[in-house]
N, C-alpha and C positions, 0 to 999 in steps of 0.2 A: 087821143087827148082825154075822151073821157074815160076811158080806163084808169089814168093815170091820177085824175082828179076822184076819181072814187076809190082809190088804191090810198091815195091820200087822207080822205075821209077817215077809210077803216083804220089806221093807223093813228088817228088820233083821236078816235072812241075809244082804239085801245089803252093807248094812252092815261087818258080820262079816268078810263073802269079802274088804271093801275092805281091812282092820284096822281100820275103825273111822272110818278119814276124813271130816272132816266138811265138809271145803271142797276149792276148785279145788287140787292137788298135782300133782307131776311123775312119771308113771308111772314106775314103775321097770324097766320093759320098756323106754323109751325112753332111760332112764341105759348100760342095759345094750348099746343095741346105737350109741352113737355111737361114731364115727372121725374122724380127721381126714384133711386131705388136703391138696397145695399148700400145704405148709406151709414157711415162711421163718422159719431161726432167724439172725438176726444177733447176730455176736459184736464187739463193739466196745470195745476197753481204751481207756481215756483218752481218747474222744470226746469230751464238756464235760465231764467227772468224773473226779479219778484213779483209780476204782474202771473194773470191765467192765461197759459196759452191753450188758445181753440183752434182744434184739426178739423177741417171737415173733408171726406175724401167719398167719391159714390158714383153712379152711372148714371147718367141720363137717357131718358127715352121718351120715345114720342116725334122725333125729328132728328134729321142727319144733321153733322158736322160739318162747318161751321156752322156754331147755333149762338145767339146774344145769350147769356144766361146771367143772373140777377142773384145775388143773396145779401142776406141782413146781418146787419155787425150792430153795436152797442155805437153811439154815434162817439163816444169817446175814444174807441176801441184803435188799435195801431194795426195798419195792414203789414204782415209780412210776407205773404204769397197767395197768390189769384193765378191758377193757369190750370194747364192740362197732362194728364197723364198717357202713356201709352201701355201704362202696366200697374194693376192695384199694387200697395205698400210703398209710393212713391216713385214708382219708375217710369223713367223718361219722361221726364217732368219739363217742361215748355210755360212761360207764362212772362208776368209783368205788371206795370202798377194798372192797378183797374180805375172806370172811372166811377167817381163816388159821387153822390148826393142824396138831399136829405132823403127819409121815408117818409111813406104817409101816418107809420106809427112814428107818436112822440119819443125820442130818444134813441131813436135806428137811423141808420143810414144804409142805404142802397149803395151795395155795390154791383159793377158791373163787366164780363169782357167775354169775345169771343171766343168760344169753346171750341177745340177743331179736334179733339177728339171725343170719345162717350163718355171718358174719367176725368170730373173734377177733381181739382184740389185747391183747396181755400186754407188759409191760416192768418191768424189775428191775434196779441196780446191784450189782454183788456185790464185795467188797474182797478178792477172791483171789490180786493182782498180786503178786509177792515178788521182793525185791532192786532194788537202785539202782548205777549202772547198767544193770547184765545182767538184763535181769527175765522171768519165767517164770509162766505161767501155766498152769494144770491143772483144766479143764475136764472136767463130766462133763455129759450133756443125758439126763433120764429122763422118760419119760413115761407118763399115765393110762391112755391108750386107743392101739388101734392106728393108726399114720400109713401111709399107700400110700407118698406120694412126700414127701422131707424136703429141704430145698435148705438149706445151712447158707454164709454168707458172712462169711468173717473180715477185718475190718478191719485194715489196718496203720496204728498211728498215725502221724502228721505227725513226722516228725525222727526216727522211727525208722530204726535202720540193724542189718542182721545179721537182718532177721525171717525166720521160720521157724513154720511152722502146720504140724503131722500129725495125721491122722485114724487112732485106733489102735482098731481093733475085734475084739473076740475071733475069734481062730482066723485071723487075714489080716495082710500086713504093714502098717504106717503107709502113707500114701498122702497125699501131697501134693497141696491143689488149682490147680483150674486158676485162674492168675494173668490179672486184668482189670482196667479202671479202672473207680468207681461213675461216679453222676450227680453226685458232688460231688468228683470229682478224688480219692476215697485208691484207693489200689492194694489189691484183694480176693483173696480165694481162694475160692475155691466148692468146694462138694463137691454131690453129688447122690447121694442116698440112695433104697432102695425097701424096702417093709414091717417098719419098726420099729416093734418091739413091747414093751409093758410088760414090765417089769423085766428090759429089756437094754438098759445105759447106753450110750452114744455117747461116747467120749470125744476128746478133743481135747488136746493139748500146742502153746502155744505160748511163742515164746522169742524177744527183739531186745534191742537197748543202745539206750537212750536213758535219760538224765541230768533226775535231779528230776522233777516231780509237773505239770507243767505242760498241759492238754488242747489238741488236735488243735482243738477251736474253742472258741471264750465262750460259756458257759452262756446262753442267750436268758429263763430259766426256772427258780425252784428246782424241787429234786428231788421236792418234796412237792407238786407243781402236779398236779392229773388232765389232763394234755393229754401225747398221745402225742406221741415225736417224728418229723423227718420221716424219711420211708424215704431211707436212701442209696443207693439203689442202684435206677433206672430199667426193667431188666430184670424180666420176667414168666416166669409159666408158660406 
């Protein structure tokens, strides 16, 4: 009998130590120590949408799968895919609507879902484009956890003329990227970034003329479909 009342005891100190959990949870030792890495942000204005569409696609480390994982959207921003890959450029792609709420920075929202592979893949249109012809866009990219290596590729749309992408980061001048073609024929700019860290935004200015709302290719998809799109751009880490 007293075996059994001090069997009892141990068991609810453990308990206690746990806070109380009473099922399988995601340590928070393991929340705390992911990173990201190989991370691909593409910026794409008026791709099929006259909104910018944002790719984020990259590995996670620090902790197995499944893992809770978090990122920041423009709070206006439209979700079009939140899930998992089982192969970098989109493959095997698994996901669904993530849940959202506010950030602690003004004008971001938290999103959030379980990750059960190492490869994210997030996407979002955001309606930040201003002015017709001359139009301008202002870009910031923030992020949860720390990134090693960040490869950011700026789309130029089709009939754009006059474009122009700088990378303006505190303390250093604008920095224009290096100009290439994707695997779908638009003309890029790439930047490559090393250890970005939570709450130091990355920002971006871009600026071209191009006339009315027309996109770079036909929508294949509404915006509310869960299936990622394809990568534009052939190129790896």
């Amino acid at each position: 009998m007293k075996l059994r009342i001090l069997g009892l005891l141990l068991l609810l100190g453990v308990s206690l130590l746990l806070g109380g959990r009473t099922g399988p949870a995601l340590a928070q030792s393991e929340n705390e120590t992911v990173s990201l890495k190989n991370f691909d942000l593409y910026l794409n204005p008026e791709y099929d949408d006259p909104r910018l569409l944002v790719m984020m696609e990259g590995d996670m480390v620090g902790a197995a799968p499944p893992v809770r994982i978090s990122f920041l959207v423009p709070t206006g921003a439209e979700m079009y895919s939140a899930g998992s890959l089982t192969g970098r450029n989109g493959q095997g792609y698994t996901g669904g609507p993530p849940e959202r709420q506010p950030a602690s920075i003004e004008g971001w929202d938290e999103v959030s879902y379980d990750l059960t592979t190492k490869i994210f893949r997030v996407e979002y249109y955001d309606a930040n484009i201003a002015g017709d012809p001359d139009k301008t866009i202002s870009y910031d990219f923030n992020t949860v956890y720390p990134i090693s290596n960040l490869r950011v590729i700026v789309q130029q749309p089709k009939g754009a003329t006059g474009f122009s992408s700088s990378l303006n980061m505190p303390g250093s001048d604008p920095k224009t990227g290096v100009k290439g073609i994707d695997g779908q024929g638009f003309t890029i700019y790439s930047y490559n970034l090393n250890n970005i860290e939570p709450g130091k935004p990355v920002h971006f200015d871009i600026s071209y003329t191009k006339a009315g709302t027309g996109t770079s290719v036909t929508p294949t998809t509404p915006a509310s479909s869960p299936v990622s799109h394809s990568r534009t751009s052939n190129s790896s880490w």
